[in-house]
GULOVO-607832 format. One record per residue (C-alpha): residue number from 1; x, y, z; residue in three letters. Coordinates in Angstrom, 3 decimals, m for minus. Layout:
N
{r NUM,{X,Y,Z},ALA};
...
***
This chain:
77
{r 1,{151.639,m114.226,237.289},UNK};
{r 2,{152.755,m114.796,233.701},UNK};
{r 3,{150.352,m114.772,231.102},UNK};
{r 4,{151.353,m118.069,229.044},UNK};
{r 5,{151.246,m120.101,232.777},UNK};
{r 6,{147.466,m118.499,233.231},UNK};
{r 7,{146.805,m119.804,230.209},UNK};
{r 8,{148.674,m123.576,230.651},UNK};
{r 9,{146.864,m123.468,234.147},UNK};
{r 10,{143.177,m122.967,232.616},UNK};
{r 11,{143.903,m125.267,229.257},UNK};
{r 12,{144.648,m128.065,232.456},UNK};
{r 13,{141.441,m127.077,234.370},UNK};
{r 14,{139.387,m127.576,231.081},UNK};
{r 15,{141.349,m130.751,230.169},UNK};
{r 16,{140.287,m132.371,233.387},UNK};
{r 17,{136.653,m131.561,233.602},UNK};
{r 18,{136.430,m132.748,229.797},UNK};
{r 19,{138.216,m136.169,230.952},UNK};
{r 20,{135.938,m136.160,233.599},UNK};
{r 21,{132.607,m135.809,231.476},UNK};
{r 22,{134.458,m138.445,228.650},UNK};
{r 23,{134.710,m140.690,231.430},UNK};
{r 24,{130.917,m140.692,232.321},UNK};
{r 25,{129.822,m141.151,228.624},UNK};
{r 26,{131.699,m143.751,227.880},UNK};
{r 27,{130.442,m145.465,231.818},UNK};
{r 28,{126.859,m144.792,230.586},UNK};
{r 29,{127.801,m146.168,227.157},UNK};
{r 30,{129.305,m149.229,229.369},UNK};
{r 31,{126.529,m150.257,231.032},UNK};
{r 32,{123.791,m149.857,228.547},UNK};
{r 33,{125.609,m152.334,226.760},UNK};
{r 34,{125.483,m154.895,229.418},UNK};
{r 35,{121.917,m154.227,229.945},UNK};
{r 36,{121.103,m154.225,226.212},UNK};
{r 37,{122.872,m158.174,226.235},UNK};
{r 38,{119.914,m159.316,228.199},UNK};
{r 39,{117.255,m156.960,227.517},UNK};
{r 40,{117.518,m156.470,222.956},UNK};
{r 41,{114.203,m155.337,222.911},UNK};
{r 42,{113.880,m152.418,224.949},UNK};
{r 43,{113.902,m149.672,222.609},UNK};
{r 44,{114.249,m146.841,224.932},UNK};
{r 45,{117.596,m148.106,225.832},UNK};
{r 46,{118.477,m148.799,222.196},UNK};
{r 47,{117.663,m145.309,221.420},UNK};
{r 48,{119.961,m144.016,224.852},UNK};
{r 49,{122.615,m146.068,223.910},UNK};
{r 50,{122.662,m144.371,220.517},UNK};
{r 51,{122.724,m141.054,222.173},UNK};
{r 52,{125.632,m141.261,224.310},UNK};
{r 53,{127.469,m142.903,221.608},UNK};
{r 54,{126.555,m139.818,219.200},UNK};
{r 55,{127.580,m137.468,222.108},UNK};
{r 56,{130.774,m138.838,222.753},UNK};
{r 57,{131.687,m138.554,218.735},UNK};
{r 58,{130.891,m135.096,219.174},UNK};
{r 59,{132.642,m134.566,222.115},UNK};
{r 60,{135.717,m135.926,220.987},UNK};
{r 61,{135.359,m133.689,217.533},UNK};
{r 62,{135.031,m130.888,219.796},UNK};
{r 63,{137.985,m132.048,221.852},UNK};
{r 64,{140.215,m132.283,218.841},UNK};
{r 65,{139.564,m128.917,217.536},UNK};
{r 66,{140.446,m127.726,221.211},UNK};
{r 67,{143.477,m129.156,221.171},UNK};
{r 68,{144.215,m128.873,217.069},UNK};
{r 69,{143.870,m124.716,217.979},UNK};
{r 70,{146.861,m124.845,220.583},UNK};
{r 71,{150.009,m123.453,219.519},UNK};
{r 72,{152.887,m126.024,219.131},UNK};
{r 73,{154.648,m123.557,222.181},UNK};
{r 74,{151.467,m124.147,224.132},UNK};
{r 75,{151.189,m127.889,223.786},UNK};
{r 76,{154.738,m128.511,224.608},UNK};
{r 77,{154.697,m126.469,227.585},UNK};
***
């Protein structure tokens, strides 16, 4: 098989698992806010919430350096 469609195939394998793990931080992120609009005070919460929301900035840096080190061939392939 050619080499640049190996390497369009795996770039798409990665893509979807990362969507898929983007999707589930920002569903966790979701519904601790609901839960922290009637329950403020519960600072475990609080301090998950802040977590997830400081993993999904890193996530997305990380995703954008992913993508930023694709060659302009690759991306419009």
């Amino acid at each position: 098989m050619n080499e640049g469609w190996n390497q369009l195939q795996k770039s798409a394998e990665r893509s979807y698992s990362s969507r898929d793990v983007l999707y589930e931080i920002e569903q966790t992120i979701t519904e601790l806010e609901i839960y922290l609009k009637t329950n403020p005070e519960d600072e475990i919460a609080i301090v998950q919430y802040q977590q997830f929301v400081d993993k999904r900035k890193g996530f997305m840096l990380l995703w954008a350096e992913a993508y930023a080190q694709l060659s302009l061939s690759e991306m419009q392939a």
